[in-house]
Structures are given as C-alpha cells and as structure tokens.
PABALO-116883 format. One record per residue: residue in one letter; x, y, z of N, C-alpha, C in turn; residue number from 0. Coordinates in nm, 2 decimals. Each point is the difference from the previous one (the first is absolute). Layout:
! PABALO-116883
<code->a	n_px->X	n_py->Y	n_pz->Z	ca_px->X	ca_py->Y	ca_pz->Z	c_px->X	c_py->Y	c_pz->Z	pos->NUM>
...
//
This chain:
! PABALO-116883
<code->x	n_px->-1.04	n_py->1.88	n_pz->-1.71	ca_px->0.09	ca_py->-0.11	ca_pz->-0.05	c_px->-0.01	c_py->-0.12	c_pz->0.09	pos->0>
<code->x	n_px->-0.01	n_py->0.04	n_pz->0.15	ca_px->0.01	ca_py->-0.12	ca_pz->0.07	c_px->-0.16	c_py->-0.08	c_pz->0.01	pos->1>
<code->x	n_px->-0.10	n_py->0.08	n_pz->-0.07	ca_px->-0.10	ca_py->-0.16	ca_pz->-0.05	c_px->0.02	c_py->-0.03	c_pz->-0.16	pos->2>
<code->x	n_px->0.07	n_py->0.00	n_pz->-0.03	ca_px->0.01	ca_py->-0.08	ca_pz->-0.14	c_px->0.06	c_py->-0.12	c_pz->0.01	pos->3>
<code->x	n_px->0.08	n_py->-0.02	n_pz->0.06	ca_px->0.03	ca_py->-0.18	ca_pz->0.03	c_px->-0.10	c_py->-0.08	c_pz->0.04	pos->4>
<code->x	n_px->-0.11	n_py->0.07	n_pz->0.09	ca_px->-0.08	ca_py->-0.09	ca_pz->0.09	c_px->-0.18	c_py->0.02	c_pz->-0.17	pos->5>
<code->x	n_px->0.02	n_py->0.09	n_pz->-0.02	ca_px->-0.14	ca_py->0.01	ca_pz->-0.10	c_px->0.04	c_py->-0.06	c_pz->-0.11	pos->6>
<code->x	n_px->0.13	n_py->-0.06	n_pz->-0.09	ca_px->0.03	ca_py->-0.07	ca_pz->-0.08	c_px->0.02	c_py->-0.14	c_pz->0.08	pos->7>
<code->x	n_px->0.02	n_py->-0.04	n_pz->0.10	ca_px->-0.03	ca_py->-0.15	ca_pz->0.06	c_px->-0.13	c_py->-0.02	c_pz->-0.01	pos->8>
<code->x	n_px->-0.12	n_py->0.08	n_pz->0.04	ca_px->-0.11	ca_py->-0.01	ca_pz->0.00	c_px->-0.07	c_py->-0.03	c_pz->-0.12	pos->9>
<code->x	n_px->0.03	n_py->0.11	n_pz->-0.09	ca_px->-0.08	ca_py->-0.01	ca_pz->-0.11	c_px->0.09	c_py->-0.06	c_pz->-0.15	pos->10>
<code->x	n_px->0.12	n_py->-0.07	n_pz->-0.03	ca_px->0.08	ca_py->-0.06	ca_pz->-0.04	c_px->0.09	c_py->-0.09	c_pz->0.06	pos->11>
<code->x	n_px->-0.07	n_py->-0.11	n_pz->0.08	ca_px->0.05	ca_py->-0.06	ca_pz->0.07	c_px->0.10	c_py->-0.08	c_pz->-0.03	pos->12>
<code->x	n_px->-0.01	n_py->-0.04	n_pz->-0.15	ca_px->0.09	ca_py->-0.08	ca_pz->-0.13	c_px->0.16	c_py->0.05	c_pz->0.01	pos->13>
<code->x	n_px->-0.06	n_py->0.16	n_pz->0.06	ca_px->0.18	ca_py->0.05	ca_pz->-0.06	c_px->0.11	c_py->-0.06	c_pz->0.11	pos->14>
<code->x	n_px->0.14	n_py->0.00	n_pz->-0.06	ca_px->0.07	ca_py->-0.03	ca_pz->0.10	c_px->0.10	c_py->0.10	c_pz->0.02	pos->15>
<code->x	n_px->0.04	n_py->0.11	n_pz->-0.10	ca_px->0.06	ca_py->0.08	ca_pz->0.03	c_px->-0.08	c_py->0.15	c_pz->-0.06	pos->16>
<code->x	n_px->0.04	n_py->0.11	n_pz->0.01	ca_px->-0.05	ca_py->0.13	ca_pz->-0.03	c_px->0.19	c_py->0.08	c_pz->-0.02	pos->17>
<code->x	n_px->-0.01	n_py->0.08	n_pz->-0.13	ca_px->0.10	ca_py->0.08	ca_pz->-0.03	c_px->0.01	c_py->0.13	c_pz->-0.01	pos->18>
<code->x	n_px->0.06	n_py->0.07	n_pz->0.10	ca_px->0.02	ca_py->0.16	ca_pz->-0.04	c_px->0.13	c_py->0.05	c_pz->-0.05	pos->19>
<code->x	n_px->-0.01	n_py->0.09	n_pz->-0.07	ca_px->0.08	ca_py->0.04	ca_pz->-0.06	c_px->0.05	c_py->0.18	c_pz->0.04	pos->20>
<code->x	n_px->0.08	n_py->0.04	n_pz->0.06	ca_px->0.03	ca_py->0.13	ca_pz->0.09	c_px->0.13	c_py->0.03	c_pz->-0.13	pos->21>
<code->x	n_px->0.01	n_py->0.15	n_pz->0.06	ca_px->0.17	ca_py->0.03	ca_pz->-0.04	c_px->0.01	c_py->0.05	c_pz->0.09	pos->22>
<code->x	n_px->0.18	n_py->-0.03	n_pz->-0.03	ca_px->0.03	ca_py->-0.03	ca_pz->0.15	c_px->0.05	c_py->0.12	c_pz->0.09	pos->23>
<code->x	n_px->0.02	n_py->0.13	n_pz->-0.08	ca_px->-0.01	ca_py->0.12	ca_pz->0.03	c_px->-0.11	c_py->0.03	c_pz->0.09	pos->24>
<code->x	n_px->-0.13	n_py->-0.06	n_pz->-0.06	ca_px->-0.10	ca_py->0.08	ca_pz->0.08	c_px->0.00	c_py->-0.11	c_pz->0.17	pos->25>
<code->x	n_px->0.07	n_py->0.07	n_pz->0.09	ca_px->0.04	ca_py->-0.05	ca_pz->0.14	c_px->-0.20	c_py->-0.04	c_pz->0.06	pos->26>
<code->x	n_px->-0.03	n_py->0.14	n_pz->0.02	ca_px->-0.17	ca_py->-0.02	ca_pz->0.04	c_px->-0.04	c_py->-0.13	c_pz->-0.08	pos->27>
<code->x	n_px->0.00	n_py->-0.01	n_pz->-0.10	ca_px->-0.11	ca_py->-0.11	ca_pz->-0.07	c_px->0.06	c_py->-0.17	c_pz->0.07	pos->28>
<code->x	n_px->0.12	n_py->0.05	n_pz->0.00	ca_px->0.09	ca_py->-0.15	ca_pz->0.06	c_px->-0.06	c_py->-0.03	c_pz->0.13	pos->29>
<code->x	n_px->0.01	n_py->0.12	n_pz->0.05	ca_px->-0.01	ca_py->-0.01	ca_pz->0.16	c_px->-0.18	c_py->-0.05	c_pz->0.03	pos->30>
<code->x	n_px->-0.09	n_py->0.07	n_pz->-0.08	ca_px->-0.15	ca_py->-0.09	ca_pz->0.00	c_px->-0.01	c_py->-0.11	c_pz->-0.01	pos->31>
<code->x	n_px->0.07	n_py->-0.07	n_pz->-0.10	ca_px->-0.02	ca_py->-0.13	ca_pz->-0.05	c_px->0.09	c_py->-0.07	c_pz->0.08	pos->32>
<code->x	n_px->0.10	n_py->0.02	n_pz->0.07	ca_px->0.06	ca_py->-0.11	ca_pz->0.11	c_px->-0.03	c_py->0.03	c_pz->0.16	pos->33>
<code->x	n_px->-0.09	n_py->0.10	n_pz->-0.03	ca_px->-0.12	ca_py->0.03	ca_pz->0.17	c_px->-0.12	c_py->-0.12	c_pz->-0.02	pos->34>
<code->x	n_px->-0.05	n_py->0.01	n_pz->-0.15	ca_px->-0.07	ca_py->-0.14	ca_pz->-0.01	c_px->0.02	c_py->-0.09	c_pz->0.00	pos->35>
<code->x	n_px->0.12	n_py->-0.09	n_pz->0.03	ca_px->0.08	ca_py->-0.08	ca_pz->-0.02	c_px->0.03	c_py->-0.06	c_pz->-0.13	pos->36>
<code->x	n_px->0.04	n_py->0.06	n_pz->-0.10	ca_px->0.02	ca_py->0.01	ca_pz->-0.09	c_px->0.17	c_py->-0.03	c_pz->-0.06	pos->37>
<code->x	n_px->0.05	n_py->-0.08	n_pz->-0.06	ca_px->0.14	ca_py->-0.04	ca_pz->0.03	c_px->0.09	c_py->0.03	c_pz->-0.16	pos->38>
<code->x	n_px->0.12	n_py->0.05	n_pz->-0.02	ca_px->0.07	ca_py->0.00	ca_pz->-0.12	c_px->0.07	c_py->-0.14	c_pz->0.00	pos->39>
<code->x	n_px->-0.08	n_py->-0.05	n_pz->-0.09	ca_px->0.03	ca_py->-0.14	ca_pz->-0.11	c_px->0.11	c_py->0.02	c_pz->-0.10	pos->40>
<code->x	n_px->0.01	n_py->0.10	n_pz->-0.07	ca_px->0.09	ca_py->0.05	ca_pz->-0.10	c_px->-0.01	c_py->0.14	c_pz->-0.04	pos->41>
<code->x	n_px->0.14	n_py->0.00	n_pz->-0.08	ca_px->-0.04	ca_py->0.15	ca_pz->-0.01	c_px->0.06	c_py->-0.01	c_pz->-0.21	pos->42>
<code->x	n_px->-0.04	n_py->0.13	n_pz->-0.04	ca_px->0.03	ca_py->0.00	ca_pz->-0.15	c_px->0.01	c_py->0.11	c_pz->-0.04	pos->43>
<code->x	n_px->0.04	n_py->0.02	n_pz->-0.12	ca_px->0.05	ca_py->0.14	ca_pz->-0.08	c_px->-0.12	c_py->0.02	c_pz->-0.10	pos->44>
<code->x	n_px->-0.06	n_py->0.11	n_pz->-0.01	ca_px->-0.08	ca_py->0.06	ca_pz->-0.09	c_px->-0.01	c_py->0.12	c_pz->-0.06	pos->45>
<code->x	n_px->-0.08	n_py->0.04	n_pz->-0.13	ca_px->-0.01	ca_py->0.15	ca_pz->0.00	c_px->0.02	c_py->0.11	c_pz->0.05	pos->46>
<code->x	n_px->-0.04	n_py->-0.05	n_pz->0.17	ca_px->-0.02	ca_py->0.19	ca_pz->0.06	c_px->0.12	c_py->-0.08	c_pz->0.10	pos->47>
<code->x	n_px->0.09	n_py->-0.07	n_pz->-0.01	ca_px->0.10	ca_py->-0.05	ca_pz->0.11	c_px->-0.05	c_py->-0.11	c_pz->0.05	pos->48>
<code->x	n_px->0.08	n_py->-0.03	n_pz->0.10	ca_px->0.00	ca_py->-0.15	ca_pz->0.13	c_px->-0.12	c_py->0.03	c_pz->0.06	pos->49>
<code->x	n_px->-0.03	n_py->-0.15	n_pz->-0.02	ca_px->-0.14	ca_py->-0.01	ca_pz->0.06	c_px->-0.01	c_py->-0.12	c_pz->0.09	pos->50>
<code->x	n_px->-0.05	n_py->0.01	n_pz->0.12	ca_px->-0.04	ca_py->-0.17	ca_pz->0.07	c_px->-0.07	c_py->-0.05	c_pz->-0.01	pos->51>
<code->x	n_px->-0.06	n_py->-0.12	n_pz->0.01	ca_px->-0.10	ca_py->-0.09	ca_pz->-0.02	c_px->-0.04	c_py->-0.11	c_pz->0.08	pos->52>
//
C-alpha cells in the first residue's frame, strides 16, 4: 500500500486525488491505509454498514 501513492504520481500524473473505500469494522485494513498515509475525508452508510472514504 505504501507504493501506490508514489506509482499513481508517476504513472497518472493528472490525478489529484485517489479514493478508498474500507469498513470501518475491519481495524487492520484502516490501519494499512493510514500507515500509507492515507487520510478519512468522509465517512457513509452502505449495504454491509459504515464505511470510510
């Protein structure tokens, strides 16, 4: 997870943002994605429950 910010600068250089979408139960998955520096923008309600984004 922590080269995917730097291989989508490189090879999409256009983009300005990148969106993941976790629930928020699963603690591990959270905890990868803000080791990458990865940040919660918002959060929402779906089918399988609350999700961040």
């Amino acid at each position: 997870m922590q080269l995917v910010p730097d291989f989508v600068s490189r090879h999409l250089p256009q983009t300005r943002r990148m969106i993941l979408v976790v629930n928020q139960r699963n603690r591990r998955a959270r905890r990868v994605y803000e080791r990458a520096g990865f940040t919660v923008t918002a959060t929402r309600e779906g089918k399988s429950g609350r999700s961040r984004s």
